[in-house]
mmCIF file of the N, C-alpha and C atoms, coordinates in Angstrom:
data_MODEL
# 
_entry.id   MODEL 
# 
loop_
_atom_site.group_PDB 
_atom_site.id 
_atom_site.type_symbol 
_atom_site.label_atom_id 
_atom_site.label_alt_id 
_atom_site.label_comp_id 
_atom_site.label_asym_id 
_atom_site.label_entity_id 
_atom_site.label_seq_id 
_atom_site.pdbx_PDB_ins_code 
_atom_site.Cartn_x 
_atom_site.Cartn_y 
_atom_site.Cartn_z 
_atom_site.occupancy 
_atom_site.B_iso_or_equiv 
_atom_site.pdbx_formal_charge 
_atom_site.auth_seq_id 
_atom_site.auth_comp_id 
_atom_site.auth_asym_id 
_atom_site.auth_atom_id 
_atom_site.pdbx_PDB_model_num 
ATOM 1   N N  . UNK A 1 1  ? 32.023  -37.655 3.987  1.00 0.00 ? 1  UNK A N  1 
ATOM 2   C CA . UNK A 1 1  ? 30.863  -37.881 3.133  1.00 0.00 ? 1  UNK A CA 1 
ATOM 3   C C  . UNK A 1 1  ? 30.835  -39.350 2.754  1.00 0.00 ? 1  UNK A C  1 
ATOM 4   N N  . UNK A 1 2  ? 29.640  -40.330 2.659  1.00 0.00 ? 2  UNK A N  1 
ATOM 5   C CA . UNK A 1 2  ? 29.644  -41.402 2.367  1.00 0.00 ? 2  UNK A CA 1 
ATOM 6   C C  . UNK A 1 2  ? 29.658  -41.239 1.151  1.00 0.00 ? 2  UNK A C  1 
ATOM 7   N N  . UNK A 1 3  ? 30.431  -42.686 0.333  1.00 0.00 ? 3  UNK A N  1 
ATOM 8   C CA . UNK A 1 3  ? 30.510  -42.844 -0.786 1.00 0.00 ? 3  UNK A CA 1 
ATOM 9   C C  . UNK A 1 3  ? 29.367  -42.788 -1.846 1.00 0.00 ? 3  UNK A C  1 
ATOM 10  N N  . UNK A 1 4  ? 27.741  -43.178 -0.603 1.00 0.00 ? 4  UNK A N  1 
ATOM 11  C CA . UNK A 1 4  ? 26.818  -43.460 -1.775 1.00 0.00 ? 4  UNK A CA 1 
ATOM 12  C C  . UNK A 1 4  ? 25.571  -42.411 -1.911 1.00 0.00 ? 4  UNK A C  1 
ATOM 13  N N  . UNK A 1 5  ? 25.834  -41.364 -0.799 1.00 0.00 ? 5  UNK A N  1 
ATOM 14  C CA . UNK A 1 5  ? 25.486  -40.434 -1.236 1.00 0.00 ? 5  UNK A CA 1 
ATOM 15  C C  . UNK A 1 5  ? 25.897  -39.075 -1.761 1.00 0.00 ? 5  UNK A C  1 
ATOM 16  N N  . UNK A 1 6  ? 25.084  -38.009 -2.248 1.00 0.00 ? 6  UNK A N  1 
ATOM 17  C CA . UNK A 1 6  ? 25.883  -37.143 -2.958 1.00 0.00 ? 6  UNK A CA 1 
ATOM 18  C C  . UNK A 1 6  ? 24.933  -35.852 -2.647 1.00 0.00 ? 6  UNK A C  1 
ATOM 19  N N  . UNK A 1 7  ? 25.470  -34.506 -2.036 1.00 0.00 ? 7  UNK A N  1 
ATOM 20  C CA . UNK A 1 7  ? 24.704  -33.434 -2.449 1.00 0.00 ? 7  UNK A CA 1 
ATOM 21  C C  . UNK A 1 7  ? 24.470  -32.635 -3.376 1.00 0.00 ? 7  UNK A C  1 
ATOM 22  N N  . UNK A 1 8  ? 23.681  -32.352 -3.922 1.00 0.00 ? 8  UNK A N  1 
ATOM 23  C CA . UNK A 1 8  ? 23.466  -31.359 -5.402 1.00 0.00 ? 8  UNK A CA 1 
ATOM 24  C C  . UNK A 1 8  ? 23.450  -30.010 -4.747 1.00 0.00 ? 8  UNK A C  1 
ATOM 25  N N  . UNK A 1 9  ? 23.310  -29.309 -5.427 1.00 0.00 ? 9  UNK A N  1 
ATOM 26  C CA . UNK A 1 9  ? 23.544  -27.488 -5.359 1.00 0.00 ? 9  UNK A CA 1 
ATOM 27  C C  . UNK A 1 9  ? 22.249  -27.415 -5.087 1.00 0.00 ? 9  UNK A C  1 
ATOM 28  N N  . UNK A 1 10 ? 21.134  -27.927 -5.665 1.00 0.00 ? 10 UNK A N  1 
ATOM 29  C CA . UNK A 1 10 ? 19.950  -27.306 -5.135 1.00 0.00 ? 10 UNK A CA 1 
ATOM 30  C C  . UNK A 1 10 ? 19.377  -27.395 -4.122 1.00 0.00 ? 10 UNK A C  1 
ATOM 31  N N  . UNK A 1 11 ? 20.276  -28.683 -3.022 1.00 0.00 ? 11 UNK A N  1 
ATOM 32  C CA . UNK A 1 11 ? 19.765  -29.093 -1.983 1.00 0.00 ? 11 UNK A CA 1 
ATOM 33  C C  . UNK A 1 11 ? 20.680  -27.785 -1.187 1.00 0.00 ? 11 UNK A C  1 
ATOM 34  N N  . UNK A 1 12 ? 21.667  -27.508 -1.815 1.00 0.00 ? 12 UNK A N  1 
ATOM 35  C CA . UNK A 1 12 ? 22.381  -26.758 -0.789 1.00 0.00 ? 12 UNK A CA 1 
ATOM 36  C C  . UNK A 1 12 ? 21.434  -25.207 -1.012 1.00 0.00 ? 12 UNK A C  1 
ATOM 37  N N  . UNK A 1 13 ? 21.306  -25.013 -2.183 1.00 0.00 ? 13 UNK A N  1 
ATOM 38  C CA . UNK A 1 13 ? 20.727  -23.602 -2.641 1.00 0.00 ? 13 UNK A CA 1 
ATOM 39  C C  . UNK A 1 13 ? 19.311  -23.489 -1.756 1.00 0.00 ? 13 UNK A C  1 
ATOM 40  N N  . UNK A 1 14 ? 18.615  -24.589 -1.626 1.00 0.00 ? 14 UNK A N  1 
ATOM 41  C CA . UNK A 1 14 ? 16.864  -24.526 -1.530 1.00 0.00 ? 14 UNK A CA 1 
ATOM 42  C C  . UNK A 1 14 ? 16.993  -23.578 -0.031 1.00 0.00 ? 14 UNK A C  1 
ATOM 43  N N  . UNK A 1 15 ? 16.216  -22.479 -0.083 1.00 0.00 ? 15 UNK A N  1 
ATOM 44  C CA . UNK A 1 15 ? 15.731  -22.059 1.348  1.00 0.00 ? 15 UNK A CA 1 
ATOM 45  C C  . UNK A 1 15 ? 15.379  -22.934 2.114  1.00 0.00 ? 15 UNK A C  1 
ATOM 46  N N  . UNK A 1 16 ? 14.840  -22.559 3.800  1.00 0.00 ? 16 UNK A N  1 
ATOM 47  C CA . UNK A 1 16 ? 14.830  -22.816 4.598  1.00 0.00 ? 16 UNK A CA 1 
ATOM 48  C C  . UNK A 1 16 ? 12.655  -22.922 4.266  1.00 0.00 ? 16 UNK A C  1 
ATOM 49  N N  . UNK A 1 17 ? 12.010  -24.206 4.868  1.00 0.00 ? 17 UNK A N  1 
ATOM 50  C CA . UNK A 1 17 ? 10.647  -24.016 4.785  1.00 0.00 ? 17 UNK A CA 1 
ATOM 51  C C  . UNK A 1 17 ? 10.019  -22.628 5.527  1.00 0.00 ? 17 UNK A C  1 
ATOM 52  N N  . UNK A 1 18 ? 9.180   -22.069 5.091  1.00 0.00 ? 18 UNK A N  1 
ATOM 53  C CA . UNK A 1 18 ? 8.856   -21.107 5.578  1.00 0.00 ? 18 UNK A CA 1 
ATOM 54  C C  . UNK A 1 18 ? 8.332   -21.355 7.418  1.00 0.00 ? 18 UNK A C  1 
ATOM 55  N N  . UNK A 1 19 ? 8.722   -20.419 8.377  1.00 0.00 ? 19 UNK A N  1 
ATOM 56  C CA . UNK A 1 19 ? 8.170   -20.659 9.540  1.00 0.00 ? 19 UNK A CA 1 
ATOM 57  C C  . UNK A 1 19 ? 6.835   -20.183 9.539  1.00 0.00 ? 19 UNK A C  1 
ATOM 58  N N  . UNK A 1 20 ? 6.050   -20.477 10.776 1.00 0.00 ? 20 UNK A N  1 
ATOM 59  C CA . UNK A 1 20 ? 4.885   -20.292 10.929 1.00 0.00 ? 20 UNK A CA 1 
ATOM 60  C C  . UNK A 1 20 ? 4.964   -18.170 11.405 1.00 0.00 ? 20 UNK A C  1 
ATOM 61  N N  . UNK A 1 21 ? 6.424   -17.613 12.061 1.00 0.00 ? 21 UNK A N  1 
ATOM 62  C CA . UNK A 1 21 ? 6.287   -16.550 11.993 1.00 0.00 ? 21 UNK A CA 1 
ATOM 63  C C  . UNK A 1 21 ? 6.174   -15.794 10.749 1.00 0.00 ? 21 UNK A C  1 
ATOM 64  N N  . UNK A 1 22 ? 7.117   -16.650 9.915  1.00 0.00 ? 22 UNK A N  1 
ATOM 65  C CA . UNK A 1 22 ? 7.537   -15.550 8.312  1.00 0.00 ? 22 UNK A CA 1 
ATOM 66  C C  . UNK A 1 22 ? 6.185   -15.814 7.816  1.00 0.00 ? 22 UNK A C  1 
ATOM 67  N N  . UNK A 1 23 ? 4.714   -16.824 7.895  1.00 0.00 ? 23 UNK A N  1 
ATOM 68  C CA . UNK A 1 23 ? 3.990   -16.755 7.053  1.00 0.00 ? 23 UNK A CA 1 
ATOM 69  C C  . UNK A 1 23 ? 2.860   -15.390 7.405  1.00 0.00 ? 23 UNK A C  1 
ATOM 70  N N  . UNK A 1 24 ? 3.302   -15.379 9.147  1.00 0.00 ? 24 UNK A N  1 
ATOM 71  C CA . UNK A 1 24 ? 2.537   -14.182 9.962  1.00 0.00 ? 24 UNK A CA 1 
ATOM 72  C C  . UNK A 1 24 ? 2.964   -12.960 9.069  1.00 0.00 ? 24 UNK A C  1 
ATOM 73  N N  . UNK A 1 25 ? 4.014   -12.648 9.322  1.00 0.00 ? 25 UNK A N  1 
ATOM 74  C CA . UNK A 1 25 ? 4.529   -11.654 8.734  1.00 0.00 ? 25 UNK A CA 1 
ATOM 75  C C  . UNK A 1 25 ? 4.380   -10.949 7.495  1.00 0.00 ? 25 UNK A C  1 
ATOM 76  N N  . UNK A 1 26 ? 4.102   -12.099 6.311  1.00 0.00 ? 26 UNK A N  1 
ATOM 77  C CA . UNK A 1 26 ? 3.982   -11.879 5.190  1.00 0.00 ? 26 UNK A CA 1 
ATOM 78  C C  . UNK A 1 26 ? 2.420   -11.343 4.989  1.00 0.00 ? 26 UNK A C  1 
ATOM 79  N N  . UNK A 1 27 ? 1.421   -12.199 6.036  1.00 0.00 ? 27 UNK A N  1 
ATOM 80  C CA . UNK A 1 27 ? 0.322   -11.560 6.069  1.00 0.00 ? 27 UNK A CA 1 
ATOM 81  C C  . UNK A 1 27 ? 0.095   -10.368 6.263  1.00 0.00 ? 27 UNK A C  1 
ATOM 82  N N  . UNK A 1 28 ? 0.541   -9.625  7.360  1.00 0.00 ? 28 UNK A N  1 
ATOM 83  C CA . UNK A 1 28 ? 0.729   -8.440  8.030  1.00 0.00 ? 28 UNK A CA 1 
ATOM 84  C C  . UNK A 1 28 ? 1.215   -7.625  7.245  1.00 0.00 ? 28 UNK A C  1 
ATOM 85  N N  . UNK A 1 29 ? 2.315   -7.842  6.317  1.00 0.00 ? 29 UNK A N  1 
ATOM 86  C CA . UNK A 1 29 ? 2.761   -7.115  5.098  1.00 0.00 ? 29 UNK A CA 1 
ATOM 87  C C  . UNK A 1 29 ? 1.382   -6.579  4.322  1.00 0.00 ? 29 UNK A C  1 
ATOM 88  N N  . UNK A 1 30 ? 1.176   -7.760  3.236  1.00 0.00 ? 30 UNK A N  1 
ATOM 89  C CA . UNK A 1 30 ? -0.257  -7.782  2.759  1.00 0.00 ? 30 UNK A CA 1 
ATOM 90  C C  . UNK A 1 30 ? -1.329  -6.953  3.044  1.00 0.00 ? 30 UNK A C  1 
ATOM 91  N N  . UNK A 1 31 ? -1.426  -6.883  4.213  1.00 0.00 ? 31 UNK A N  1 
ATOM 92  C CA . UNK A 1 31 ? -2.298  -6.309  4.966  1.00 0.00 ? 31 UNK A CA 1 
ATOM 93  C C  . UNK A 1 31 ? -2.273  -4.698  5.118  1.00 0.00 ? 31 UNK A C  1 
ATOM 94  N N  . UNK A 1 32 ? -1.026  -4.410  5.629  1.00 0.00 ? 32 UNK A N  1 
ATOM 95  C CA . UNK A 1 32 ? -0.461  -3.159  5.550  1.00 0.00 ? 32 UNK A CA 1 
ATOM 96  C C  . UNK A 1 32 ? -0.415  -2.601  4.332  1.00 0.00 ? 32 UNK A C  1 
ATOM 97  N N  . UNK A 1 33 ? 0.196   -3.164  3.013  1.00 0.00 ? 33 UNK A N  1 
ATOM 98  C CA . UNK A 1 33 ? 0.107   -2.599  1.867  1.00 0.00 ? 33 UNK A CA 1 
ATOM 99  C C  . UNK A 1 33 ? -1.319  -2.456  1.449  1.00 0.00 ? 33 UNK A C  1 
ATOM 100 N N  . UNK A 1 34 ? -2.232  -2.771  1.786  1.00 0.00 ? 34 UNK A N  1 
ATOM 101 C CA . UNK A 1 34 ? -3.712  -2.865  1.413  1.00 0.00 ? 34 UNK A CA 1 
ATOM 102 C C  . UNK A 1 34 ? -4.240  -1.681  1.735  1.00 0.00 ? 34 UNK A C  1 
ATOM 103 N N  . UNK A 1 35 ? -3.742  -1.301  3.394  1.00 0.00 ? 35 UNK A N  1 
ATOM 104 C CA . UNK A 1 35 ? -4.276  -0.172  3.765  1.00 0.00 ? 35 UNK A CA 1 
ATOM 105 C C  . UNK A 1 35 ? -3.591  1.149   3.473  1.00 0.00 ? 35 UNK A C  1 
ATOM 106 N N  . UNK A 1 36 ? -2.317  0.539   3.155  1.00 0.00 ? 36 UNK A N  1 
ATOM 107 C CA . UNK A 1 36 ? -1.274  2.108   2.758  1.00 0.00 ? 36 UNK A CA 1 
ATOM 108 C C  . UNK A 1 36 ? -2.343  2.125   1.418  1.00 0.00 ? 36 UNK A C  1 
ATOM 109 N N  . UNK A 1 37 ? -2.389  1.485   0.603  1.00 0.00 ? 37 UNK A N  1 
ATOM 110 C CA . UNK A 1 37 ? -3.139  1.659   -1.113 1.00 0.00 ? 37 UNK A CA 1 
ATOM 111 C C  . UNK A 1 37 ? -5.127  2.652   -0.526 1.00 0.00 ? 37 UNK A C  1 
ATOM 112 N N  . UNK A 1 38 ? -4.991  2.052   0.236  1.00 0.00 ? 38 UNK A N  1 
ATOM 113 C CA . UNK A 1 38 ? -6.770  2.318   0.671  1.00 0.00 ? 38 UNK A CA 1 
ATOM 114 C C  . UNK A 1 38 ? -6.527  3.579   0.799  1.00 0.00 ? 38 UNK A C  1 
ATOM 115 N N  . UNK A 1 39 ? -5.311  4.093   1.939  1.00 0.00 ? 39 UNK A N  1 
ATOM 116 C CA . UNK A 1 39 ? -5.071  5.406   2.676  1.00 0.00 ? 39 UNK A CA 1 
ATOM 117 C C  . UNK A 1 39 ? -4.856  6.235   1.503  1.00 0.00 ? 39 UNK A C  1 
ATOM 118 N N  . UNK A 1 40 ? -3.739  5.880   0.211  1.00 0.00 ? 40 UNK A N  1 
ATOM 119 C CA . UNK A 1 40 ? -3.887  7.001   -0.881 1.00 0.00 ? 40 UNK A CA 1 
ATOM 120 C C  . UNK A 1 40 ? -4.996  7.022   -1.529 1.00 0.00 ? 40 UNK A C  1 
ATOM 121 N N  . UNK A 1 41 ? -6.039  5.870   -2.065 1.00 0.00 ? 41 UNK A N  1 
ATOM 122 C CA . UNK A 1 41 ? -7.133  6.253   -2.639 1.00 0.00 ? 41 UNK A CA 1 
ATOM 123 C C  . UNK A 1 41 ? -8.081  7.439   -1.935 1.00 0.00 ? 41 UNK A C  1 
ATOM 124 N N  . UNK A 1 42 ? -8.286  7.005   -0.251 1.00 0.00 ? 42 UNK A N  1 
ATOM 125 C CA . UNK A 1 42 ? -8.740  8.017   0.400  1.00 0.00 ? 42 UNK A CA 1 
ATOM 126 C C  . UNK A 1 42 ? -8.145  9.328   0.110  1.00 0.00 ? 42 UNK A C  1 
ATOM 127 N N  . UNK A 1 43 ? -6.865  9.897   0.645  1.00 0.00 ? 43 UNK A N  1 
ATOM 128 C CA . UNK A 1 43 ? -6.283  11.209  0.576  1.00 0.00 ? 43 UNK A CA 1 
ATOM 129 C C  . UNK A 1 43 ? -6.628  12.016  -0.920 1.00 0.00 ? 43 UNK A C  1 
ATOM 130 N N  . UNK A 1 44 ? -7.009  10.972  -2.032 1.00 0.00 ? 44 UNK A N  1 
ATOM 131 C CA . UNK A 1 44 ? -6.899  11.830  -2.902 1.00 0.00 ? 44 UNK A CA 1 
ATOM 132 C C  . UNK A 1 44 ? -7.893  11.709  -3.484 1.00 0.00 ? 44 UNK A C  1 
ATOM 133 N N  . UNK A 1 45 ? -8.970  11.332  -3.158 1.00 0.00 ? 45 UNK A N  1 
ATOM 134 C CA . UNK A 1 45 ? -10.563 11.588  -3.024 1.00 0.00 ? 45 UNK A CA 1 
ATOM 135 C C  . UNK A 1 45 ? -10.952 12.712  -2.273 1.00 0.00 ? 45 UNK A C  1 
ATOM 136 N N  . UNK A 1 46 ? -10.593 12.914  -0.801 1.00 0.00 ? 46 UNK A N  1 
ATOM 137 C CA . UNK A 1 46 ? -10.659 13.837  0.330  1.00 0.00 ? 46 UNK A CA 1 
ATOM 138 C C  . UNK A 1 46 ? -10.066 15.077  -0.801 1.00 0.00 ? 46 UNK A C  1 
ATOM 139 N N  . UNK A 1 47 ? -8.529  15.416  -1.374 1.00 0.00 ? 47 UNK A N  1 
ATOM 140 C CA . UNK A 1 47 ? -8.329  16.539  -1.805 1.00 0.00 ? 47 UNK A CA 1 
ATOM 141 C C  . UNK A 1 47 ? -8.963  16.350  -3.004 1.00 0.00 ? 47 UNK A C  1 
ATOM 142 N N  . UNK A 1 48 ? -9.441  15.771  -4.278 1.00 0.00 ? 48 UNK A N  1 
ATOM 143 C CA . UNK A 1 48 ? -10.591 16.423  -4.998 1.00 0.00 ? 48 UNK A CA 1 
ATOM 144 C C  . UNK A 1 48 ? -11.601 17.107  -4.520 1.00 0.00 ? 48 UNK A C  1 
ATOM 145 N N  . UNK A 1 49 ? -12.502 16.588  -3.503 1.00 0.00 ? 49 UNK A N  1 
ATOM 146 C CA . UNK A 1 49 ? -13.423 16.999  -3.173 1.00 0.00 ? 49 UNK A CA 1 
ATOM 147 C C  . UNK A 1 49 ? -13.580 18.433  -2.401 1.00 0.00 ? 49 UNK A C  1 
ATOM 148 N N  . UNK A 1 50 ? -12.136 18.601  -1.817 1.00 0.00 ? 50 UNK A N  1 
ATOM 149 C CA . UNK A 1 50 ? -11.821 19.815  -1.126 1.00 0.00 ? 50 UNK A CA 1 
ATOM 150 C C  . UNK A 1 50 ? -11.852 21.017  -2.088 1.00 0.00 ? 50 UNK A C  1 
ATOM 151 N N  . UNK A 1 51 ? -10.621 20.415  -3.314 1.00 0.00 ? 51 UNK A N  1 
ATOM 152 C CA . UNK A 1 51 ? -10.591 21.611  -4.176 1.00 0.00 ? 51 UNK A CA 1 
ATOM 153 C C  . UNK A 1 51 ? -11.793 21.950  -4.834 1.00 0.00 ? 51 UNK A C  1 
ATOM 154 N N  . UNK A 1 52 ? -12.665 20.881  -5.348 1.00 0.00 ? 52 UNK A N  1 
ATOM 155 C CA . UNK A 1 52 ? -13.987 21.545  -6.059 1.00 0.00 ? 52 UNK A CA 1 
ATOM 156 C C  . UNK A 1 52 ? -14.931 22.424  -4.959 1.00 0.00 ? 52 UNK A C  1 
ATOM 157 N N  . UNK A 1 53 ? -15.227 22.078  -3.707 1.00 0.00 ? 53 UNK A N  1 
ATOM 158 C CA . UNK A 1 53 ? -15.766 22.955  -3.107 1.00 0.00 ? 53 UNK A CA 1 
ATOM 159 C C  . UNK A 1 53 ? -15.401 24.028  -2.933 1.00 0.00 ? 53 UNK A C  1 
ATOM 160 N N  . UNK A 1 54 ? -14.045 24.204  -2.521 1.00 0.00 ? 54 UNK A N  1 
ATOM 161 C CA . UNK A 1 54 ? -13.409 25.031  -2.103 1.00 0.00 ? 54 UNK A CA 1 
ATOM 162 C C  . UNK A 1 54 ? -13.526 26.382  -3.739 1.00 0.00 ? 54 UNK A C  1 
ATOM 163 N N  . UNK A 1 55 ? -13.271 25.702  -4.303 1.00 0.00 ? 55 UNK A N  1 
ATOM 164 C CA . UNK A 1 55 ? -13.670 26.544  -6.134 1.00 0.00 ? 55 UNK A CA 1 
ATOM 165 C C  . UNK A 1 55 ? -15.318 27.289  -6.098 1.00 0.00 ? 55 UNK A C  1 
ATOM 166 N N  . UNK A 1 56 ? -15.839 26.106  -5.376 1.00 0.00 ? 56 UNK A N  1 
ATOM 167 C CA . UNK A 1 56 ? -17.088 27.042  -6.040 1.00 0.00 ? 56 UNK A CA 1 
ATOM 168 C C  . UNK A 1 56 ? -17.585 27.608  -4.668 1.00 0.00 ? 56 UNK A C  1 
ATOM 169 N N  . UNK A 1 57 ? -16.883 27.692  -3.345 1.00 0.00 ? 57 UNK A N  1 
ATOM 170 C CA . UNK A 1 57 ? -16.970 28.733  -2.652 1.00 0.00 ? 57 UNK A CA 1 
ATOM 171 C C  . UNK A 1 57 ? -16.291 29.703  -3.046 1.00 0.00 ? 57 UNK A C  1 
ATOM 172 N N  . UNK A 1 58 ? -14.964 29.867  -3.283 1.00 0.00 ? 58 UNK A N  1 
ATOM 173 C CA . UNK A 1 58 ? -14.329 30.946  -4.171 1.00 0.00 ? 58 UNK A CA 1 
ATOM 174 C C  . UNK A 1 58 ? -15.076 31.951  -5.323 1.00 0.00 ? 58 UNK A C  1 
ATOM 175 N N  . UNK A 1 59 ? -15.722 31.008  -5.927 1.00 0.00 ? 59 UNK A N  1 
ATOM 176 C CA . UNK A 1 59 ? -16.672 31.212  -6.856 1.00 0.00 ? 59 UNK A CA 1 
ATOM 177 C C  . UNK A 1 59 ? -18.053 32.113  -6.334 1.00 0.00 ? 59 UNK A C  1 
ATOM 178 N N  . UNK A 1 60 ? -18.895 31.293  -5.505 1.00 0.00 ? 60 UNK A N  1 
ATOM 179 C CA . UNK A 1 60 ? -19.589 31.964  -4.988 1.00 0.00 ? 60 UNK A CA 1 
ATOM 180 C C  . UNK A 1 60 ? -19.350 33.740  -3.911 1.00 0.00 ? 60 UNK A C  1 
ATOM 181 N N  . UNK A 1 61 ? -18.193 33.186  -3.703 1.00 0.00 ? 61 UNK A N  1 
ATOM 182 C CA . UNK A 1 61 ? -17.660 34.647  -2.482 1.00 0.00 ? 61 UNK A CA 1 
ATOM 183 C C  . UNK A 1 61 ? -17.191 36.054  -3.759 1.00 0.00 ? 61 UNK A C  1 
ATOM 184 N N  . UNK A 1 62 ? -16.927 35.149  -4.814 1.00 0.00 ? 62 UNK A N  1 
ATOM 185 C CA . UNK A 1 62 ? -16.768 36.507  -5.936 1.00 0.00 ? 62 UNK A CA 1 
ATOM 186 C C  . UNK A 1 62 ? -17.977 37.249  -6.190 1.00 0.00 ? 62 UNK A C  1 
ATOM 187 N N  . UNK A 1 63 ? -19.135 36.178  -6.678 1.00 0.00 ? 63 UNK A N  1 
ATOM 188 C CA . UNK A 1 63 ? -20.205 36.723  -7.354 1.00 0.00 ? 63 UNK A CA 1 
ATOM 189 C C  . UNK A 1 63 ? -20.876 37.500  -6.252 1.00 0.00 ? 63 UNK A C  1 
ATOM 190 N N  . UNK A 1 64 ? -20.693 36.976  -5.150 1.00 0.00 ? 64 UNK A N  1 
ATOM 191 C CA . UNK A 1 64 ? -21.282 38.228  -3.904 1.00 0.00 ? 64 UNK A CA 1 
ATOM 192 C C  . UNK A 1 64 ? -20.633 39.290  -3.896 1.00 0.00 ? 64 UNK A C  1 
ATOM 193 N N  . UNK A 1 65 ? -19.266 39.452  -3.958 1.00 0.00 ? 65 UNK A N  1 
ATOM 194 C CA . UNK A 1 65 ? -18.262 40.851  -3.904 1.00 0.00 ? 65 UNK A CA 1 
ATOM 195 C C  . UNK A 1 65 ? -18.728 41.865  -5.185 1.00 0.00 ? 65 UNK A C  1 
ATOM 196 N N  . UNK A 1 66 ? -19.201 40.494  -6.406 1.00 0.00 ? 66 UNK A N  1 
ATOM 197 C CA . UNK A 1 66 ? -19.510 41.763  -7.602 1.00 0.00 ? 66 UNK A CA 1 
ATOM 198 C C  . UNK A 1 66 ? -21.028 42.875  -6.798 1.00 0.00 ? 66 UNK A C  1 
ATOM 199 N N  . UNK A 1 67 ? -22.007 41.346  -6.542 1.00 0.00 ? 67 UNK A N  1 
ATOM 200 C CA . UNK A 1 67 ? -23.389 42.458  -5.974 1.00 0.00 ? 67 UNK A CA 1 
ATOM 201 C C  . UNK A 1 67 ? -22.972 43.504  -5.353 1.00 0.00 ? 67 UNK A C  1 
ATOM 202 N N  . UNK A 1 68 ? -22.244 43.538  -4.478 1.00 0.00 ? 68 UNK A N  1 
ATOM 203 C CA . UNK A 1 68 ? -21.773 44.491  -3.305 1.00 0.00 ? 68 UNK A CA 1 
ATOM 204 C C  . UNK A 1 68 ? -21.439 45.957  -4.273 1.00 0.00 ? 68 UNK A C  1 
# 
């Protein structure tokens, strides 16, 4: 080591600059979590809508069994 310079810990600590793959990646992350979040809002829109129909066909298939 030369006398007149010196390393600090943070030069040793600092990560590596991000590559142009890890910034891909991080997008693609992003991206993916967006659509996993989209995919549960969907699924659980799809099963509300199932169970209320599905109720007032239930519903309806009774009030026909009473006419009968």
């Amino acid at each position: 080591m030369n006398p007149g310079s010196s390393i600090l810990l943070e030069d040793v600590m600092k990560p590596p600059p991000p590559t142009q793959d890890s910034k891909i990646e991080a997008m693609i992350d992003k991206v993916l979590e967006g659509q996993q979040s989209m995919t549960v809002d969907f699924n659980g829109k799809i099963d509300s809508i199932y169970t209320n129909l599905n109720t007032k066909f239930e519903t309806g298939w009774f009030e026909l069994m009473i006419l009968d």
